[in-house]
N, C-alpha and C positions, 0 to 999 in steps of 0.2 A: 519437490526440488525447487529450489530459487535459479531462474536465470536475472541477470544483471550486467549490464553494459561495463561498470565499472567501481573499482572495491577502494576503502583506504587502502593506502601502504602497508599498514600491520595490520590488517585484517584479511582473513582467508574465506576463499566463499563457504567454508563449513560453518564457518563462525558468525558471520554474516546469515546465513541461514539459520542456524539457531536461534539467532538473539530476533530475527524477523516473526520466527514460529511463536517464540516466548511472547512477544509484543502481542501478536494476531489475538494466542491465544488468552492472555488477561484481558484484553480489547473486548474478546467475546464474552468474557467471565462477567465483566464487570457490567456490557447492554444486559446483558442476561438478568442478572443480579438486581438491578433498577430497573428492568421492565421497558429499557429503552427501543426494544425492538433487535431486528437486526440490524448488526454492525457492518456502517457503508463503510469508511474509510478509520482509521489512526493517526494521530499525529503526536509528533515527540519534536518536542521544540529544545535544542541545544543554543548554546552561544554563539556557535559558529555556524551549524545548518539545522534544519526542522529535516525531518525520515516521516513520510507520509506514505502509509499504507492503505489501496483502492482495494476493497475485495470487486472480485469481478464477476467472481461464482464460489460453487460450494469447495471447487477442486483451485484457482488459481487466485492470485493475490499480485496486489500492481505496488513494488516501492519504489519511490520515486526520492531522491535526497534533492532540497531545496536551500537556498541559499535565503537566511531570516528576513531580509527586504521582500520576496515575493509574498504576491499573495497567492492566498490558498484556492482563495473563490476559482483568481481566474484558471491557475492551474486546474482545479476540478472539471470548471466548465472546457476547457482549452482539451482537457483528457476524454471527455463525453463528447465533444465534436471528431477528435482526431480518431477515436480507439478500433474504430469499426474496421479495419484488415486484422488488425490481432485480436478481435474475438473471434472473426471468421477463421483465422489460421486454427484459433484451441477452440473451433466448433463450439463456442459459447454465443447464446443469442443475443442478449440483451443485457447491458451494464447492467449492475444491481443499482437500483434509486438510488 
């Protein structure tokens, strides 16, 4: 399932779930494919926002939509200091690297 704080206009959270599961899952295809290891995060960079995708574990995934000025870095770092109540809440231990 996706939870998310807040969706475009014309998009519905089924749709929005979809197109996250599609992203995750080429994301995987493609570390997979080139030997890159496991896949830590996604990013899909639009004109008007970048959609960055944190795996957290094998079962949850963190999206986050970003406005094209920020950056990535600090956001990743900013999500690796802050996340620790909501992996405690989904009994996950430790970010994935």
């Amino acid at each position: 399932g996706l939870a998310r704080g807040s969706f475009p206009q014309l998009a519905t959270e089924d749709r929005i779930s979809a197109m996250s599961a599609a992203m995750l899952s080429l994301g995987e295809r493609i570390c997979g494919e080139l030997g890159s290891g496991e896949m830590r995060y996604l990013l899909i960079a639009g004109a008007k926002t970048l959609q960055l995708l944190i795996v957290l574990s094998e079962d949850y995934v963190l999206e986050l939509e970003l406005r094209p000025n920020v950056s990535v870095d600090a956001v990743l770092n900013a999500v690796k200091e802050s996340i620790g109540p909501l992996l405690q809440a989904l009994r996950i231990e430790t970010l994935t690297p």
